[in-house]
MDAnalysis code that builds the backbone (N, CA, C; Angstrom):
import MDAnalysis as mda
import numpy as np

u = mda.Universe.empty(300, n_residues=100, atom_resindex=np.repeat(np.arange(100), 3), trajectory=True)
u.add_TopologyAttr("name", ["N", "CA", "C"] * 100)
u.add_TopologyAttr("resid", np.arange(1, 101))
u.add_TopologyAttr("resname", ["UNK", "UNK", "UNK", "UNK", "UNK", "UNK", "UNK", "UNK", "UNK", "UNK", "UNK", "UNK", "UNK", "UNK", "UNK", "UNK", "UNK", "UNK", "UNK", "UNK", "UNK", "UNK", "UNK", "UNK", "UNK", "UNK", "UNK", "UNK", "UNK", "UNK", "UNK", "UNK", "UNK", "UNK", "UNK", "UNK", "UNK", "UNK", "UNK", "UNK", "UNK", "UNK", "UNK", "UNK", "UNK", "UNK", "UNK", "UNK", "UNK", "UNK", "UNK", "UNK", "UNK", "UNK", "UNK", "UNK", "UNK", "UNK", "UNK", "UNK", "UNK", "UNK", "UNK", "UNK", "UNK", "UNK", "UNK", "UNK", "UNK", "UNK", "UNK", "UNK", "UNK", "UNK", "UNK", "UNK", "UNK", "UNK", "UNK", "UNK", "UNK", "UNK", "UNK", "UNK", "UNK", "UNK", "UNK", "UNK", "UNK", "UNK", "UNK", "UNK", "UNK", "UNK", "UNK", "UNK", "UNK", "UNK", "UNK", "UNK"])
u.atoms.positions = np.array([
    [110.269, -30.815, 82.199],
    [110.828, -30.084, 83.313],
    [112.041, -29.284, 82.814],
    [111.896, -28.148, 83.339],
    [113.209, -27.403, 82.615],
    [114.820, -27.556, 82.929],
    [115.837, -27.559, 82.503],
    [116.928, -28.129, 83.020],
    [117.974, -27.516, 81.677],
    [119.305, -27.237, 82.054],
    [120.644, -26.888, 81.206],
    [120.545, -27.773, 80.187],
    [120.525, -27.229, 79.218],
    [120.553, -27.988, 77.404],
    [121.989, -28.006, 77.837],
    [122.248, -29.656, 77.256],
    [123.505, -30.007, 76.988],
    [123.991, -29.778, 75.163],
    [125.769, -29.614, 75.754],
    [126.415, -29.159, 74.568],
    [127.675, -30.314, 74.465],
    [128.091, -29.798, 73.241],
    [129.761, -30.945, 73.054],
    [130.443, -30.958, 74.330],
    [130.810, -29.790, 74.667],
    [131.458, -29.782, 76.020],
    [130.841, -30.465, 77.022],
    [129.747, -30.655, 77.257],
    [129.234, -31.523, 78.934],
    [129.859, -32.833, 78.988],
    [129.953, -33.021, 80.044],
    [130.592, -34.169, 81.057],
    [129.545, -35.264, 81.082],
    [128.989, -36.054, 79.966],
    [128.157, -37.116, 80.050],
    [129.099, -38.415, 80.027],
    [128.320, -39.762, 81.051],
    [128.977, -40.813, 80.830],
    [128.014, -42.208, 80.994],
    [128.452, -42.985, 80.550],
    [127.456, -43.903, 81.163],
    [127.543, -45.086, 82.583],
    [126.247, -45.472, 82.736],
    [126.779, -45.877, 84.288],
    [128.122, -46.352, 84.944],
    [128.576, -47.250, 83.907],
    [130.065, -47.172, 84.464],
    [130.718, -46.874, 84.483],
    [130.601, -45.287, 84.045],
    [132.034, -44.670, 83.999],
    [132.252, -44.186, 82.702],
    [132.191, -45.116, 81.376],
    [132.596, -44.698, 80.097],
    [132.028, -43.049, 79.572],
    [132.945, -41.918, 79.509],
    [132.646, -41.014, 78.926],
    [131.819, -40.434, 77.237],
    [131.017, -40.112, 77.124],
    [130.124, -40.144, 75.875],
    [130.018, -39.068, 75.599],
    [130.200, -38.591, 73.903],
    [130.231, -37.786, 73.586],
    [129.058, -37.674, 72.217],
    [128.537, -36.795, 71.755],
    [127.405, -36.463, 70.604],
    [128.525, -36.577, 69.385],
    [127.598, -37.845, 68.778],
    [128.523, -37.857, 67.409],
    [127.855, -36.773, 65.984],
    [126.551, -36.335, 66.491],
    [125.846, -34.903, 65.804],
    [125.237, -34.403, 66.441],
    [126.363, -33.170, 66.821],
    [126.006, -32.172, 67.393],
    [125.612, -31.263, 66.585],
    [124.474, -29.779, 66.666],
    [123.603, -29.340, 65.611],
    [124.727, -27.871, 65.644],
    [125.485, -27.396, 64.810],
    [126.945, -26.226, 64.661],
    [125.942, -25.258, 64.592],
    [124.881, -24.728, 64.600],
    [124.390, -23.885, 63.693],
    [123.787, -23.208, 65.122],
    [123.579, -23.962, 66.221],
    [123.238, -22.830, 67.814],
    [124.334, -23.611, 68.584],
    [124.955, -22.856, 69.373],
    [125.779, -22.848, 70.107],
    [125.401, -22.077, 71.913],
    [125.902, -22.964, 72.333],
    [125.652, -22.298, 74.042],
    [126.819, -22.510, 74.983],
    [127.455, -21.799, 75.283],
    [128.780, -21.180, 75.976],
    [129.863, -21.630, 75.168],
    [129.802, -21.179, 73.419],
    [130.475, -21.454, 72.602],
    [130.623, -22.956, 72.173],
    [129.872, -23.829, 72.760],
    [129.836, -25.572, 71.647],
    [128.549, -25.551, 71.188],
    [128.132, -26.574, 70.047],
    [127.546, -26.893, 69.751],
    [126.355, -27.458, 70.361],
    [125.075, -27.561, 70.539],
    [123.693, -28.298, 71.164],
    [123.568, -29.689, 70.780],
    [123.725, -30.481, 71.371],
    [123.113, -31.599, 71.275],
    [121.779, -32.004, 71.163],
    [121.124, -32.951, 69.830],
    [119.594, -33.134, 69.759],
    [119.372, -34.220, 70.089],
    [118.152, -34.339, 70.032],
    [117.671, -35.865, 70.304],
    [118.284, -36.984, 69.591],
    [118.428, -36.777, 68.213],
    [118.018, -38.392, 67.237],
    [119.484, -38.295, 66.959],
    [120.465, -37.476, 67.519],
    [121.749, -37.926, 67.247],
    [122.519, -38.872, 68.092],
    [122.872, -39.951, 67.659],
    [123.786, -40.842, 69.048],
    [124.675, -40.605, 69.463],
    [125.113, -40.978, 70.874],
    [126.536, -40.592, 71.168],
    [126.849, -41.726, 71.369],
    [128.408, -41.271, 71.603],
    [129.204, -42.717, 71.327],
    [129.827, -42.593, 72.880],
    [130.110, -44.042, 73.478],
    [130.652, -44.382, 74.261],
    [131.776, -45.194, 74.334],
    [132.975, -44.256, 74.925],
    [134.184, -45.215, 75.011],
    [135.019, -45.576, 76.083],
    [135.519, -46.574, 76.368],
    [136.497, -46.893, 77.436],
    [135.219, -47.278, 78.567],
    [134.441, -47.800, 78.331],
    [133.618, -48.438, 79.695],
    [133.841, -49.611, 79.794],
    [134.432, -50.123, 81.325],
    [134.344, -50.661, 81.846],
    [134.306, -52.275, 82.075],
    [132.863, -52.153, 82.225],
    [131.856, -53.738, 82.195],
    [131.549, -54.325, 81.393],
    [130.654, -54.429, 81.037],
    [130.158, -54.856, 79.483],
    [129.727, -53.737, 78.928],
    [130.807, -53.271, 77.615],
    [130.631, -52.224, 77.115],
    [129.651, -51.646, 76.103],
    [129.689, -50.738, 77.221],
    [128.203, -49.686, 76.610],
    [128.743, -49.397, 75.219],
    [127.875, -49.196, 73.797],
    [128.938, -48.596, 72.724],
    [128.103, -47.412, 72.294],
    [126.966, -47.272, 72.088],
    [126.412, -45.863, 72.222],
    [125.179, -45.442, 72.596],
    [124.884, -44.761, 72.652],
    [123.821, -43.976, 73.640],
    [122.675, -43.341, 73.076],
    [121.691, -43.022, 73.704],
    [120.104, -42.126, 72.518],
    [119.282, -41.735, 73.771],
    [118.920, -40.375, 73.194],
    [117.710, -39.550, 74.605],
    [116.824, -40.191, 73.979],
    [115.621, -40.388, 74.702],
    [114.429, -41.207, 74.639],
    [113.378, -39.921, 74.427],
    [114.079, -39.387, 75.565],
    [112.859, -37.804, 76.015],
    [113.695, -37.001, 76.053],
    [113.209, -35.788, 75.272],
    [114.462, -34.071, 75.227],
    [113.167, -32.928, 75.498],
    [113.910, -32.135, 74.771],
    [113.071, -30.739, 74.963],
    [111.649, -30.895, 74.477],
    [110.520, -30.040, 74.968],
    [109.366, -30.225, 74.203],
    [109.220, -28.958, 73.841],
    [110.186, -27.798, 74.456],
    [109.556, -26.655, 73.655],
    [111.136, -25.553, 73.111],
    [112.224, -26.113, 73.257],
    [113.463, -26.019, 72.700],
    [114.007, -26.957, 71.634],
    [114.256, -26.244, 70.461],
    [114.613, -26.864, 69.031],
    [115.460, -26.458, 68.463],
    [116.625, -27.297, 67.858],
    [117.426, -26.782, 66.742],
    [117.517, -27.475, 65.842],
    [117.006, -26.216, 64.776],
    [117.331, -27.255, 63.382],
    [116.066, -27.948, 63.572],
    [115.007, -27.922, 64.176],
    [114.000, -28.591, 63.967],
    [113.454, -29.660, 64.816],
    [115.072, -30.256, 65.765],
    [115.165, -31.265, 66.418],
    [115.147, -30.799, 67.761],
    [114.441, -31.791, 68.804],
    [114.609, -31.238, 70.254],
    [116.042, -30.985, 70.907],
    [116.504, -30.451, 71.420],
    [117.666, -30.143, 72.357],
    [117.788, -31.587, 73.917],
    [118.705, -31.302, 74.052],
    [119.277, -32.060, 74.978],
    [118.843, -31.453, 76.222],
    [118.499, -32.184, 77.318],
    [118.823, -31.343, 78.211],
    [119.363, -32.264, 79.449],
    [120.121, -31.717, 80.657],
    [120.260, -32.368, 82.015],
    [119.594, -33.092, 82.596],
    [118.080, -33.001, 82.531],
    [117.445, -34.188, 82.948],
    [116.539, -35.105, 81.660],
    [116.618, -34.894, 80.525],
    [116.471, -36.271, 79.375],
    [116.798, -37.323, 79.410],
    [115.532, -38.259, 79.137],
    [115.535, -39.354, 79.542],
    [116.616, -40.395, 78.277],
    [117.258, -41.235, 78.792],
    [118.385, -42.094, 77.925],
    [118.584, -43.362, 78.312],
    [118.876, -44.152, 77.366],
    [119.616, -45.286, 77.187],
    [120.901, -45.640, 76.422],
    [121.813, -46.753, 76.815],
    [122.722, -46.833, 76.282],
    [122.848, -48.171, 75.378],
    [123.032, -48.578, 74.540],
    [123.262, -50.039, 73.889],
    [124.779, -50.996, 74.261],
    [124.706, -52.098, 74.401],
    [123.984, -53.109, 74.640],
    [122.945, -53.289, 76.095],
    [123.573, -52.239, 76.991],
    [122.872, -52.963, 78.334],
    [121.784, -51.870, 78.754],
    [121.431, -51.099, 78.077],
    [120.247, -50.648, 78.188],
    [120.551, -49.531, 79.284],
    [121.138, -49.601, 80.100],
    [121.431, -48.518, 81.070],
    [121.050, -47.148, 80.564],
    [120.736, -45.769, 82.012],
    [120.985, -44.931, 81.566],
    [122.080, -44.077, 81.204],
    [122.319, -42.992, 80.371],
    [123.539, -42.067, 80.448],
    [123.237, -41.127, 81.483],
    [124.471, -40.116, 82.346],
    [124.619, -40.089, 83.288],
    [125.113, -38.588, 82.812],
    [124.119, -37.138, 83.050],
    [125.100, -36.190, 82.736],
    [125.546, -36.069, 84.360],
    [127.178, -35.551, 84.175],
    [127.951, -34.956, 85.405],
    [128.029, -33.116, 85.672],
    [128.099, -32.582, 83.891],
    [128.552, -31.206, 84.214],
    [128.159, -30.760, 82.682],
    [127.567, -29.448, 82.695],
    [126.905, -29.103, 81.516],
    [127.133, -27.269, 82.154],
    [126.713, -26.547, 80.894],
    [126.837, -25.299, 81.377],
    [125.594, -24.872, 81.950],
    [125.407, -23.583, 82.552],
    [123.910, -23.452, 83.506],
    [123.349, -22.495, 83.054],
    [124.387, -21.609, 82.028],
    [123.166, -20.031, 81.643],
    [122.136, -20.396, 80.800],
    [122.170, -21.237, 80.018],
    [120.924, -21.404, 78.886],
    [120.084, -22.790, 79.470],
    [118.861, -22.123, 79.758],
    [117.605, -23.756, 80.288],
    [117.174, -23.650, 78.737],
    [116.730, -24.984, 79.145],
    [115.280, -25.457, 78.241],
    [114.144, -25.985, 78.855],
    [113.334, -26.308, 78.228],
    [111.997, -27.015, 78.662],
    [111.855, -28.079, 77.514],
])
């Protein structure tokens, strides 16, 4: 389903709150000046909460948007977080560039 490829800049967190950020992001395409986030890179999660989430992985990304070879991120990709399995939670991403 098509939806805003997430970048360094988006507002991802996980369910409780802890803010997460792409610890490899792909420098080489950029969308409203940050970097794209791919699939097989983890993000890291800090300052959560509950029982803390420590980092994060899309399950499901782009099927027909790639960088570098790797699928793109997008707003609705499917995720989990480690230890508690939860999903990550985007809040705010930019809107001019979709993917599929």
């Amino acid at each position: 389903m098509p939806g805003p490829i997430l970048h360094l800049g988006a507002v991802v967190t996980c369910t409780h709150g802890g803010p997460a950020t792409p610890t490899a992001p792909f420098a080489r395409v950029l969308v409203s000046g940050q970097p794209v986030a791919t699939q097989p890179g983890p993000w890291a999660i800090t300052g959560c909460a509950a029982i803390p989430c420590v980092t994060g992985s899309y399950l499901v990304a782009a099927t027909r948007v790639f960088a570098g070879g790797q699928p793109v991120v997008l707003m609705d990709s499917v995720s989990t977080t480690t230890p508690t399995g939860s999903p990550m939670i985007p809040v705010m991403a930019q809107t001019r560039v979709i993917g599929s």
